[in-house]
PDB file of N, CA, C and O in Angstrom:
ATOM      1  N   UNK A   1      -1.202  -3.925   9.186  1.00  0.00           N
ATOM      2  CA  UNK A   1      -2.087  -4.808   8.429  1.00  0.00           C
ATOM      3  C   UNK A   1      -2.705  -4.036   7.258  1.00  0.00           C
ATOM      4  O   UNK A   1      -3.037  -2.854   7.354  1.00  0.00           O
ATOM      5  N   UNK A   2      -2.848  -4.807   6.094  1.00  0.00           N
ATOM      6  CA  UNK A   2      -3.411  -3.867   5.028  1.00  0.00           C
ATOM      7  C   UNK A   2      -5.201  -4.110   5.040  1.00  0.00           C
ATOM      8  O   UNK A   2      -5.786  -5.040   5.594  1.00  0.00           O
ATOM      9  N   UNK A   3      -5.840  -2.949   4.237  1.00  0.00           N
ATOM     10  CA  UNK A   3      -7.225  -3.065   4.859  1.00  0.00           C
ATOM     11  C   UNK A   3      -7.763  -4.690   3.665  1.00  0.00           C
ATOM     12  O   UNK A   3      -8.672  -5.480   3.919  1.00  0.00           O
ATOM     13  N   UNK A   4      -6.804  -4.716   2.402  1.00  0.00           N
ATOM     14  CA  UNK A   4      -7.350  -5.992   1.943  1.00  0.00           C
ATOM     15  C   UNK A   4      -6.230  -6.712   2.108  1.00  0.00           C
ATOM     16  O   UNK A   4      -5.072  -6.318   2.245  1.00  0.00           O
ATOM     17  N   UNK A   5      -6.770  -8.048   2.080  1.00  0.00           N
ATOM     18  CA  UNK A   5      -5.767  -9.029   2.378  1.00  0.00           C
ATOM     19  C   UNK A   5      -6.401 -10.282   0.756  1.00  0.00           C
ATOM     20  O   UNK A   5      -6.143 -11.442   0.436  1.00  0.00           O
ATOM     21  N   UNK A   6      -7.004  -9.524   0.359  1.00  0.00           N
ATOM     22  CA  UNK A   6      -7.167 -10.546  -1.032  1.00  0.00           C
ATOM     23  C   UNK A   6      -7.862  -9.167  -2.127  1.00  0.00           C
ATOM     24  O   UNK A   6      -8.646  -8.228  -1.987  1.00  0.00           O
ATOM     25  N   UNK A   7      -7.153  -9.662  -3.044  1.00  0.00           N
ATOM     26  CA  UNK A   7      -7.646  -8.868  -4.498  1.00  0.00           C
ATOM     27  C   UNK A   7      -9.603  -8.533  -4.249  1.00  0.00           C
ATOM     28  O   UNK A   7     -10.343  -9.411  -3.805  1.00  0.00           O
ATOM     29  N   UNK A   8     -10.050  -7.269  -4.604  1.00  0.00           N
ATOM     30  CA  UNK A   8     -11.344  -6.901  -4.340  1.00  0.00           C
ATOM     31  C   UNK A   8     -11.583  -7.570  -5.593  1.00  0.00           C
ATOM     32  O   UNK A   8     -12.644  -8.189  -5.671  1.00  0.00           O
ATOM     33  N   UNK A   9     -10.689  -7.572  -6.755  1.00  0.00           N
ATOM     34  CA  UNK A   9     -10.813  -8.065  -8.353  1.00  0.00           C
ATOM     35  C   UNK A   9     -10.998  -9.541  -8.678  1.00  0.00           C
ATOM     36  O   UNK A   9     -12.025 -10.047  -9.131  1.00  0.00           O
ATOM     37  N   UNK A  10      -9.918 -10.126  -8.397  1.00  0.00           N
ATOM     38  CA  UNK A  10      -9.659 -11.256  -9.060  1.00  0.00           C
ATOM     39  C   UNK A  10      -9.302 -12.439  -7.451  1.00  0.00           C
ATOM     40  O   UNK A  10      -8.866 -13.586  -7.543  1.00  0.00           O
ATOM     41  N   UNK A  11      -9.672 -11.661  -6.023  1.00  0.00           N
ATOM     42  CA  UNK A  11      -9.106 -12.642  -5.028  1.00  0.00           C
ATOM     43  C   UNK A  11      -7.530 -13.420  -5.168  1.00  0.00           C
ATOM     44  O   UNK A  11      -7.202 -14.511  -4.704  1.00  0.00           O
ATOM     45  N   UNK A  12      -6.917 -12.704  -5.764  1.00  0.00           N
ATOM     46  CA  UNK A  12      -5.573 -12.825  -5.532  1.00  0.00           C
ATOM     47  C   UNK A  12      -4.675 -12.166  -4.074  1.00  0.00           C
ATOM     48  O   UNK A  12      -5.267 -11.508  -3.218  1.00  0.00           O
ATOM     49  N   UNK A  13      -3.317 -12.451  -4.000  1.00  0.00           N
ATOM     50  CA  UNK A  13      -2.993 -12.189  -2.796  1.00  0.00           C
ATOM     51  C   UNK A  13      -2.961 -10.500  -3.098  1.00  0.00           C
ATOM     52  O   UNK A  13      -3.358  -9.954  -4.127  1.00  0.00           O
ATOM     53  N   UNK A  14      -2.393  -9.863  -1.939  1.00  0.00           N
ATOM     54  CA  UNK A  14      -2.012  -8.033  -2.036  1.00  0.00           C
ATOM     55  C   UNK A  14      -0.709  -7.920  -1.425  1.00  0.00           C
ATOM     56  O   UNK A  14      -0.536  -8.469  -0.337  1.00  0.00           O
ATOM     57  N   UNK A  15       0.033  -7.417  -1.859  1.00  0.00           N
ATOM     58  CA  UNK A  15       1.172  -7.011  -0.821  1.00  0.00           C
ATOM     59  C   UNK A  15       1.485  -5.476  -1.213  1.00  0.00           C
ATOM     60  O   UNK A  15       0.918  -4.818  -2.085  1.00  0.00           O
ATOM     61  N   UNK A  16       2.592  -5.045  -0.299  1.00  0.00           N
ATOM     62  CA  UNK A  16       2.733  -3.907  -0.483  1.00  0.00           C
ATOM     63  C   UNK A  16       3.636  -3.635  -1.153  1.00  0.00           C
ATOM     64  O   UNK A  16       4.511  -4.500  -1.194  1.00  0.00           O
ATOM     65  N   UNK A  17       3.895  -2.235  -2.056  1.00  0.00           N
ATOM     66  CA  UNK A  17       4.891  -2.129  -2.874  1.00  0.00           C
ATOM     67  C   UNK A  17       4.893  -0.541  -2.888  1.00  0.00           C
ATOM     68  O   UNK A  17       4.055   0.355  -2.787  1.00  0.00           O
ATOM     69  N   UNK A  18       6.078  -0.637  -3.039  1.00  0.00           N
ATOM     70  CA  UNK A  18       6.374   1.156  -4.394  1.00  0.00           C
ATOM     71  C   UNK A  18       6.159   0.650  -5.139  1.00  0.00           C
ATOM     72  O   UNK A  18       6.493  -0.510  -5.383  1.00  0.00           O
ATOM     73  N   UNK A  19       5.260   1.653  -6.004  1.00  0.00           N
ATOM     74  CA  UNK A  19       5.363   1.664  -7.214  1.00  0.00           C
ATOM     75  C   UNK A  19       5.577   3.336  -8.037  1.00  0.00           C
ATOM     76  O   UNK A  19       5.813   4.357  -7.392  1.00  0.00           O
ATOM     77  N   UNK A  20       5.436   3.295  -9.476  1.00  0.00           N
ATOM     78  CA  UNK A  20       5.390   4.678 -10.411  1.00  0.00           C
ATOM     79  C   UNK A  20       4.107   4.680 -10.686  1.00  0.00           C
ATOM     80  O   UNK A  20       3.563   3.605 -10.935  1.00  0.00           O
ATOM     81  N   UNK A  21       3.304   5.991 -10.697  1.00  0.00           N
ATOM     82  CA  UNK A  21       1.982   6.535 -11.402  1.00  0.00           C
ATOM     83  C   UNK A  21       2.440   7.695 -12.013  1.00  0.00           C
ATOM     84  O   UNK A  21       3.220   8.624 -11.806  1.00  0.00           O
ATOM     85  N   UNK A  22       1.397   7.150 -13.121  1.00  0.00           N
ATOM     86  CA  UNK A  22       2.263   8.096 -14.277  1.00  0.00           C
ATOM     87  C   UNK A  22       0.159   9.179 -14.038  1.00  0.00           C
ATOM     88  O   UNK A  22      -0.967   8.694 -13.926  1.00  0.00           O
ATOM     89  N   UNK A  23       0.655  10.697 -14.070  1.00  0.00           N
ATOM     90  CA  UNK A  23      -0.532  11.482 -14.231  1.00  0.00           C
ATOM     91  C   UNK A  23      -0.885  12.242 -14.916  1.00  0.00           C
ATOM     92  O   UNK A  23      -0.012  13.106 -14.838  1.00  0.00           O
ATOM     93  N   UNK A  24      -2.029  12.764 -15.992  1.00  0.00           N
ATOM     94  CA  UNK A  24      -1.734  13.754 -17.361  1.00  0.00           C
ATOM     95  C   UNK A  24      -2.688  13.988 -16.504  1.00  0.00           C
ATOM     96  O   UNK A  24      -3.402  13.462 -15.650  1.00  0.00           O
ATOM     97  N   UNK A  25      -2.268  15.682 -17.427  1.00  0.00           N
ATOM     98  CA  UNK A  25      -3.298  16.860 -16.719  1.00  0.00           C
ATOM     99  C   UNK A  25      -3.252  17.951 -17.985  1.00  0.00           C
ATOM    100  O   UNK A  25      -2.196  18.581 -17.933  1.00  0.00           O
ATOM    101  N   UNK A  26      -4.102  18.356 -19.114  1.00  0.00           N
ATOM    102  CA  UNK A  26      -3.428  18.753 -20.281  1.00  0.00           C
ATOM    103  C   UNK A  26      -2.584  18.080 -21.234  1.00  0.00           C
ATOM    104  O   UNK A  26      -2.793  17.043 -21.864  1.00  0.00           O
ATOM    105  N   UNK A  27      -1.304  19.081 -21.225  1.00  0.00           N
ATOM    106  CA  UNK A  27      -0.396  18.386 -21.994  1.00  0.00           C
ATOM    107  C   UNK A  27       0.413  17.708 -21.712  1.00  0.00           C
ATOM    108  O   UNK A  27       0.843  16.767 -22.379  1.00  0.00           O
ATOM    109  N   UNK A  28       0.843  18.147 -20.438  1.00  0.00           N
ATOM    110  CA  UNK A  28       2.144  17.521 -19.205  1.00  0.00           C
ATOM    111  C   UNK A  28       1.491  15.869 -18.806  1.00  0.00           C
ATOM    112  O   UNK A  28       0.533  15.117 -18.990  1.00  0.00           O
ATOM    113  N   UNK A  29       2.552  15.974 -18.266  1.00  0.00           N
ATOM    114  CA  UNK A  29       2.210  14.320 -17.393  1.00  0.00           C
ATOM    115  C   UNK A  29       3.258  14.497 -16.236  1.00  0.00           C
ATOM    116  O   UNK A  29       4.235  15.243 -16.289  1.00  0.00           O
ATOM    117  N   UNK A  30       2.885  13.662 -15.141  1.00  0.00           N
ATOM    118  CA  UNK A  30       4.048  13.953 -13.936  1.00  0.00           C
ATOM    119  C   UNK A  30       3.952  12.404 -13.649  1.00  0.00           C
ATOM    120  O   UNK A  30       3.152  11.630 -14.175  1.00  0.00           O
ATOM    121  N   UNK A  31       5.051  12.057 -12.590  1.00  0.00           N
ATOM    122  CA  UNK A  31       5.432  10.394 -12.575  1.00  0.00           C
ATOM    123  C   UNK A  31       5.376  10.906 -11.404  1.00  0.00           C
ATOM    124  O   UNK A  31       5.529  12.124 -11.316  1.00  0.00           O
ATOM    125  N   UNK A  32       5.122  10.044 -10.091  1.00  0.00           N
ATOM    126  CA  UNK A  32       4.988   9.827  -9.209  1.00  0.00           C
ATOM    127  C   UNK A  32       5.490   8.459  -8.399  1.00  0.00           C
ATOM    128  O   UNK A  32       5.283   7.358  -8.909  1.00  0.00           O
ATOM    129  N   UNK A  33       5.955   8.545  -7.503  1.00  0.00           N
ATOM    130  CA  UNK A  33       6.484   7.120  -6.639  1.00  0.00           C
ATOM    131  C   UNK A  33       5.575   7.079  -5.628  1.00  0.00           C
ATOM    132  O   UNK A  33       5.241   8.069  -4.978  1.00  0.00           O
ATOM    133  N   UNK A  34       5.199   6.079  -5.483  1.00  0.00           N
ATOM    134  CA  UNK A  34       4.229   6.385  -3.947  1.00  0.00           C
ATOM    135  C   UNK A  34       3.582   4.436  -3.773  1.00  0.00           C
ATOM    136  O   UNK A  34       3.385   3.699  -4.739  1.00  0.00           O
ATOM    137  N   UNK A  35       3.391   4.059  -2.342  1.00  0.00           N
ATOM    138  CA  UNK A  35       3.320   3.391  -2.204  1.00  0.00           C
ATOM    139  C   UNK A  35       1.526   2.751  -2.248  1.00  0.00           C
ATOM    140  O   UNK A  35       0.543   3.291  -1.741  1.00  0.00           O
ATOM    141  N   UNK A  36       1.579   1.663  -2.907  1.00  0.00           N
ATOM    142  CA  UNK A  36       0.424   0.898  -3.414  1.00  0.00           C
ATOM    143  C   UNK A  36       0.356  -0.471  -2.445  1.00  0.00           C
ATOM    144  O   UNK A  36       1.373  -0.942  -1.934  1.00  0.00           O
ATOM    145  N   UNK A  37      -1.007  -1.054  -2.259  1.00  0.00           N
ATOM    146  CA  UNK A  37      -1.112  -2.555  -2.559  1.00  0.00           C
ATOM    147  C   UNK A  37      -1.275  -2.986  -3.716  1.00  0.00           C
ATOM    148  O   UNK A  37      -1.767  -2.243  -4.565  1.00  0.00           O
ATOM    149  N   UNK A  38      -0.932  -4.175  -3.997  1.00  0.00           N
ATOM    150  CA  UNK A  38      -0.897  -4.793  -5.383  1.00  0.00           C
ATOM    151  C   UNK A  38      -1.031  -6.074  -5.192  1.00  0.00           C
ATOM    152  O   UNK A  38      -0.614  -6.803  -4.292  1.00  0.00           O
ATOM    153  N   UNK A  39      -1.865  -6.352  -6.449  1.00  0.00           N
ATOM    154  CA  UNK A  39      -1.990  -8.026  -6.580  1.00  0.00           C
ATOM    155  C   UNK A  39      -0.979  -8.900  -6.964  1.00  0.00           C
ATOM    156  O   UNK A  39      -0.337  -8.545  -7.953  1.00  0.00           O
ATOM    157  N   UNK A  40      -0.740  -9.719  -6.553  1.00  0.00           N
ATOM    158  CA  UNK A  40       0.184 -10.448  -6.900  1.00  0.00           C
ATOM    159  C   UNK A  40      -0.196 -11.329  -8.493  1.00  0.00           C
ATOM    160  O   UNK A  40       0.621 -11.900  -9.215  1.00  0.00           O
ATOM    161  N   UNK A  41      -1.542 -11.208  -8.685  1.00  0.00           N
ATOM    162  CA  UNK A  41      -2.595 -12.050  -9.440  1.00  0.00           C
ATOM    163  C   UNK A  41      -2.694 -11.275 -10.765  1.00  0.00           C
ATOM    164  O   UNK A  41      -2.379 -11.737 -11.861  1.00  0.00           O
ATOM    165  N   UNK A  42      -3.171 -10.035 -10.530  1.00  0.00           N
ATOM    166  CA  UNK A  42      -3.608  -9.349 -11.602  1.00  0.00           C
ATOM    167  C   UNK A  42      -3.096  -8.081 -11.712  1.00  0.00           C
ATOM    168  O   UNK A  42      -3.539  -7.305 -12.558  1.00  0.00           O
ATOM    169  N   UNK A  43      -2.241  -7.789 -10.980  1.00  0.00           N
ATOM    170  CA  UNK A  43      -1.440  -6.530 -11.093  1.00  0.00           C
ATOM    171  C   UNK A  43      -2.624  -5.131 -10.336  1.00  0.00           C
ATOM    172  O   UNK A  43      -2.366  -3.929 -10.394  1.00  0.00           O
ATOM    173  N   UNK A  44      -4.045  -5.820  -9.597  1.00  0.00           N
ATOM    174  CA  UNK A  44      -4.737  -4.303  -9.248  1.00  0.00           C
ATOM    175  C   UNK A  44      -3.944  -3.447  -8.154  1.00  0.00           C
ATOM    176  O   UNK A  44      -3.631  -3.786  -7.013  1.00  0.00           O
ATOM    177  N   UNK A  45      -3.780  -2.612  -8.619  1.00  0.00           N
ATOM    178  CA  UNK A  45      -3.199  -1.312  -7.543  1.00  0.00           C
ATOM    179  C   UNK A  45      -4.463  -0.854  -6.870  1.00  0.00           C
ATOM    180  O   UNK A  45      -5.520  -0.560  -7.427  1.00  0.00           O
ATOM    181  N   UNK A  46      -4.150  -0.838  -5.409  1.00  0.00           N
ATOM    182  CA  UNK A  46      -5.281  -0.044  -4.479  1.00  0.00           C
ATOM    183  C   UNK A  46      -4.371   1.010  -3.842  1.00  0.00           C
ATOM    184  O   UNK A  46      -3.231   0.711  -3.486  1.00  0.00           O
ATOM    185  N   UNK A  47      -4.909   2.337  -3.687  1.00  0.00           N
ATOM    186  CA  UNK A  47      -3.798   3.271  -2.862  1.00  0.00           C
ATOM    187  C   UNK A  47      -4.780   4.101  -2.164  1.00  0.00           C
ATOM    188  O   UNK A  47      -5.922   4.480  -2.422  1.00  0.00           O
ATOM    189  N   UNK A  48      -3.807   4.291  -1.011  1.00  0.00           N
ATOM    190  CA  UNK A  48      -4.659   5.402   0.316  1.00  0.00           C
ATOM    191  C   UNK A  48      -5.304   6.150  -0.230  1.00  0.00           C
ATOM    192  O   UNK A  48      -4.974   6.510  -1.360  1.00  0.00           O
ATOM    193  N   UNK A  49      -6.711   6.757   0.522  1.00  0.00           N
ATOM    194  CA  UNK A  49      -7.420   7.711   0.266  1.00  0.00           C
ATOM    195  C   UNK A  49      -6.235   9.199   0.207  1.00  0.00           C
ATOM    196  O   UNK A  49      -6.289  10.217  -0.483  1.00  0.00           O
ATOM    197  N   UNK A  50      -5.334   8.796   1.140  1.00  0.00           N
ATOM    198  CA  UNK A  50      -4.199  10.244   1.198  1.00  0.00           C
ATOM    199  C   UNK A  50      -3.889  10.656  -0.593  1.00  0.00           C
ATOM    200  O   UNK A  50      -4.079  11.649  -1.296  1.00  0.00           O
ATOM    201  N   UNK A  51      -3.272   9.170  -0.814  1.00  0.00           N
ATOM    202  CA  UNK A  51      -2.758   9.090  -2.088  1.00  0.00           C
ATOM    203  C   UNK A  51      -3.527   9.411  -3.515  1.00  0.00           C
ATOM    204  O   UNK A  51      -3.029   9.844  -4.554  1.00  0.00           O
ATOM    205  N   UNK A  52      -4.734   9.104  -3.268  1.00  0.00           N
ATOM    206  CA  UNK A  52      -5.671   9.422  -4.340  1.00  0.00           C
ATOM    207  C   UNK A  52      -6.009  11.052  -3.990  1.00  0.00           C
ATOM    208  O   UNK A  52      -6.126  11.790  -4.968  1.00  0.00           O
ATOM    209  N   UNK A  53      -6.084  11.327  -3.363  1.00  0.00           N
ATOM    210  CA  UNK A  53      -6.303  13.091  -3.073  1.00  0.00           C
ATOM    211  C   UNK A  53      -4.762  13.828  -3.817  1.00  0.00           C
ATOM    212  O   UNK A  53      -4.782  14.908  -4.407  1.00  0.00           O
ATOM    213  N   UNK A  54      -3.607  13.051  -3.643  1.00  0.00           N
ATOM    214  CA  UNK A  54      -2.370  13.553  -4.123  1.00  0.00           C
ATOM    215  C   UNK A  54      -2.627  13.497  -5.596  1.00  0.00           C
ATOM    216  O   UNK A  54      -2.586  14.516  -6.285  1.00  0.00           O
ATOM    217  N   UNK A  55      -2.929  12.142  -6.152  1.00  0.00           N
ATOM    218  CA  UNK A  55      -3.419  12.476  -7.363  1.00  0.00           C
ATOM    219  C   UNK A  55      -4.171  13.537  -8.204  1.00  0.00           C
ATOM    220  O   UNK A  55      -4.015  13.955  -9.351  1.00  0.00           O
ATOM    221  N   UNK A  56      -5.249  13.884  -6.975  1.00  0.00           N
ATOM    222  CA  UNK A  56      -6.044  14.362  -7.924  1.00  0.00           C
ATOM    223  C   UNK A  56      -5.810  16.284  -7.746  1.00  0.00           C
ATOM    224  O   UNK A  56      -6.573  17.146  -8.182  1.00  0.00           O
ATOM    225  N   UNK A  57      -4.849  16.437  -7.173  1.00  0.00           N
ATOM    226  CA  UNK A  57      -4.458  17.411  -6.627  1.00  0.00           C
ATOM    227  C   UNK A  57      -3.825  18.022  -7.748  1.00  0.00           C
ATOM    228  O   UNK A  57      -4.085  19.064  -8.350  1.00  0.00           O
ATOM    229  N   UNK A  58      -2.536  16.763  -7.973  1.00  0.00           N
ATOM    230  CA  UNK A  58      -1.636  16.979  -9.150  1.00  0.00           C
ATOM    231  C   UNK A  58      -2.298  17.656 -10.639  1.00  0.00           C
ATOM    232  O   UNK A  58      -2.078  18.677 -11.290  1.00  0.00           O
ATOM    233  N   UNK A  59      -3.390  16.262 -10.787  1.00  0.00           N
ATOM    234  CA  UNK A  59      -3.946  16.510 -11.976  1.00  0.00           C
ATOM    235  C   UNK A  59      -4.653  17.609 -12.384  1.00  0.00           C
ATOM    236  O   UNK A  59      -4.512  18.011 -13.539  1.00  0.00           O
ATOM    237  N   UNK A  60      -5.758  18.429 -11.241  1.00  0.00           N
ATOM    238  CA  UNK A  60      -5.708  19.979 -11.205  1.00  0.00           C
ATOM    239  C   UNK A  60      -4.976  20.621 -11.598  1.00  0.00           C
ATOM    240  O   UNK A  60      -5.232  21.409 -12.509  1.00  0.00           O
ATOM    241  N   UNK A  61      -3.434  20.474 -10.873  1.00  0.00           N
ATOM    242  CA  UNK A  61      -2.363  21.436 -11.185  1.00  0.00           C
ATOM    243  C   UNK A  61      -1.843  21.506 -12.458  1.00  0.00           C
ATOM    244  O   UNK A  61      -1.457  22.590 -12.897  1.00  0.00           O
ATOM    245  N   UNK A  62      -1.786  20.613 -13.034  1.00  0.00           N
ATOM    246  CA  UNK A  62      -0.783  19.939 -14.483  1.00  0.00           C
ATOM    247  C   UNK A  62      -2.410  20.675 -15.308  1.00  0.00           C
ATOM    248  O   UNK A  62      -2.140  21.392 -16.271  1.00  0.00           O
ATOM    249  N   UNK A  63      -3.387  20.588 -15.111  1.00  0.00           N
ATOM    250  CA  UNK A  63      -4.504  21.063 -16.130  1.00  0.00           C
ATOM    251  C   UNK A  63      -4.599  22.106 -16.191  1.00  0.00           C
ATOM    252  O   UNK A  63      -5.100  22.424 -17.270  1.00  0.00           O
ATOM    253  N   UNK A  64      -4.306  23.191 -15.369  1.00  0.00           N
ATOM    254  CA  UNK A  64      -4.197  24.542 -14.885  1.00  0.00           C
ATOM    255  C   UNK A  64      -2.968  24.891 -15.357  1.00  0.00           C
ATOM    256  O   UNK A  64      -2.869  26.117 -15.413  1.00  0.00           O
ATOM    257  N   UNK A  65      -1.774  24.187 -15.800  1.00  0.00           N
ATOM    258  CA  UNK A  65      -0.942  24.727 -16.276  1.00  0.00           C
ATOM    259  C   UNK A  65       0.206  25.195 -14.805  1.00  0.00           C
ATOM    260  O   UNK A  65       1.184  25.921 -14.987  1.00  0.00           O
ATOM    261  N   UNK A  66      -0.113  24.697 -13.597  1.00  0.00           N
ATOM    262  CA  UNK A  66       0.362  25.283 -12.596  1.00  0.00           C
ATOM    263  C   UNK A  66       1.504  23.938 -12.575  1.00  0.00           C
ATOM    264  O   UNK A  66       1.086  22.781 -12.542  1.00  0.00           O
ATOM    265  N   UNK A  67       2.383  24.131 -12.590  1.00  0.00           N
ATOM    266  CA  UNK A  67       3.630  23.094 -12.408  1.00  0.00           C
ATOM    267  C   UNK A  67       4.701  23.487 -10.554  1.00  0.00           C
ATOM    268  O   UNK A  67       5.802  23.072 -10.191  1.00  0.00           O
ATOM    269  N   UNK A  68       3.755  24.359  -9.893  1.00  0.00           N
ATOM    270  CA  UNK A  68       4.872  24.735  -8.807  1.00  0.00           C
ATOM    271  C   UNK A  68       4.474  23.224  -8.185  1.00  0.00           C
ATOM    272  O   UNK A  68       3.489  22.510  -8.370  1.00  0.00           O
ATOM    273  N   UNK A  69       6.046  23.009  -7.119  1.00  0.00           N
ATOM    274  CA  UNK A  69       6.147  21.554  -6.364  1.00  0.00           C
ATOM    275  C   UNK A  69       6.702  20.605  -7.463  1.00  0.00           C
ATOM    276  O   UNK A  69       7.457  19.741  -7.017  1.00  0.00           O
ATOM    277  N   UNK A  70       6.440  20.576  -9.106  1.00  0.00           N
ATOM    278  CA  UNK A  70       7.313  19.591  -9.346  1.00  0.00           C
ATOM    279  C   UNK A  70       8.278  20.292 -10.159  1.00  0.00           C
ATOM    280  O   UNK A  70       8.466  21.504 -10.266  1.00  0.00           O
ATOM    281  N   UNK A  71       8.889  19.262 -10.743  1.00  0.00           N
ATOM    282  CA  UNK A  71      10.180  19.277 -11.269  1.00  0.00           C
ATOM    283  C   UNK A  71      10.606  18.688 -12.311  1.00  0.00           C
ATOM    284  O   UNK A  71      10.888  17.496 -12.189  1.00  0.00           O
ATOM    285  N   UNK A  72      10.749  19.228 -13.407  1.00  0.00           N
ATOM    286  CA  UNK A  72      10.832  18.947 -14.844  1.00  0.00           C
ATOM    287  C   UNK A  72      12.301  18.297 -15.180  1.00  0.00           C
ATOM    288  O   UNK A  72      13.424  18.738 -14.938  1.00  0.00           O
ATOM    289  N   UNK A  73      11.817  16.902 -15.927  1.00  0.00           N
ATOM    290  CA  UNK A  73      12.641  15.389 -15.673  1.00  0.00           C
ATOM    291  C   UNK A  73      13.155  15.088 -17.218  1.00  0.00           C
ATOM    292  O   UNK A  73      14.119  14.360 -17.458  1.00  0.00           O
ATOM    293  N   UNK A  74      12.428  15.705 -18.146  1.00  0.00           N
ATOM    294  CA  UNK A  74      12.808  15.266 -19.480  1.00  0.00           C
ATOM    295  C   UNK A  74      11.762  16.063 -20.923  1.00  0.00           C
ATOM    296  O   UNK A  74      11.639  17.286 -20.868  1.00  0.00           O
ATOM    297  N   UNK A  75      11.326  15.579 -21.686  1.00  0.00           N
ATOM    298  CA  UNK A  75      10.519  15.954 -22.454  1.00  0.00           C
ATOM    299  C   UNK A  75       9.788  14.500 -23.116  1.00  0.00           C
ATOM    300  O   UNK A  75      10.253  13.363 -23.042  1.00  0.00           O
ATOM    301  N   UNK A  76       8.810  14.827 -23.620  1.00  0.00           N
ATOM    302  CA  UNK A  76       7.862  13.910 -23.935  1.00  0.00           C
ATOM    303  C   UNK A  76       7.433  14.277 -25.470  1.00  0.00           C
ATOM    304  O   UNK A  76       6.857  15.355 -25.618  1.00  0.00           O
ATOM    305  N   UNK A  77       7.688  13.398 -26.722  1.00  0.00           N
ATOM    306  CA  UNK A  77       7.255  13.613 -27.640  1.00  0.00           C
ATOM    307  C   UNK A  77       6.182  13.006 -28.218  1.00  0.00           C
ATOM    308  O   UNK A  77       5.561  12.202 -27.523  1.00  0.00           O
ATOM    309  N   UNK A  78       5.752  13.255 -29.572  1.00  0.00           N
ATOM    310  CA  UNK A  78       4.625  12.322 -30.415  1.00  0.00           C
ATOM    311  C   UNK A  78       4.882  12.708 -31.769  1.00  0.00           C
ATOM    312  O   UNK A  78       5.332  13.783 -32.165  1.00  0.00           O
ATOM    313  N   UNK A  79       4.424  11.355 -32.658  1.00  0.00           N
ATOM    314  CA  UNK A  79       4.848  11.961 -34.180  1.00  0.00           C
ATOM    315  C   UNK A  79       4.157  12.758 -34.508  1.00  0.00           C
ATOM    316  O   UNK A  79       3.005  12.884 -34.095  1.00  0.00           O
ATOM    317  N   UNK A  80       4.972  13.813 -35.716  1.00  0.00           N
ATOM    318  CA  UNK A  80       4.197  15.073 -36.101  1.00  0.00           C
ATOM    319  C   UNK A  80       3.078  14.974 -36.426  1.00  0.00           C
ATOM    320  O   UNK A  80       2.436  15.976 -36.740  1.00  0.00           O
TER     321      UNK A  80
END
């Protein structure tokens, strides 16, 4: 059972999903798969307390410049 069963936002339905989170930390950014509830209504993502600690774990790391555990997928540009 999920702990909401209606949007905390907009009272729309929730179901469960994978989804991508995208995370900057500096200059980097890392993508992430990890599983969310989501509104069916308004698109709010709610994710485990586990999952938000993974986040914020990452985002330390990527700010620190520490990249061990991931794995470099492409490059990311911006105009000059």
């Amino acid at each position: 059972m999920m702990p909401f069963e209606k949007c905390p936002i907009c009272g729309g339905e929730m179901v469960q999903k994978t989804v991508k989170k995208v995370l900057h930390g500096g200059s980097d950014t890392a993508i992430l798969t990890v599983d969310a509830e989501v509104c069916l209504h308004c698109g709010e993502r709610l994710y485990s307390m586990e999952t938000v600690r993974l986040f914020e774990e990452i985002r330390r790391k990527l700010k620190s410049g520490n990249t061990d555990g991931l794995r470099v997928v492409g490059k990311s540009y911006e105009p000059a």
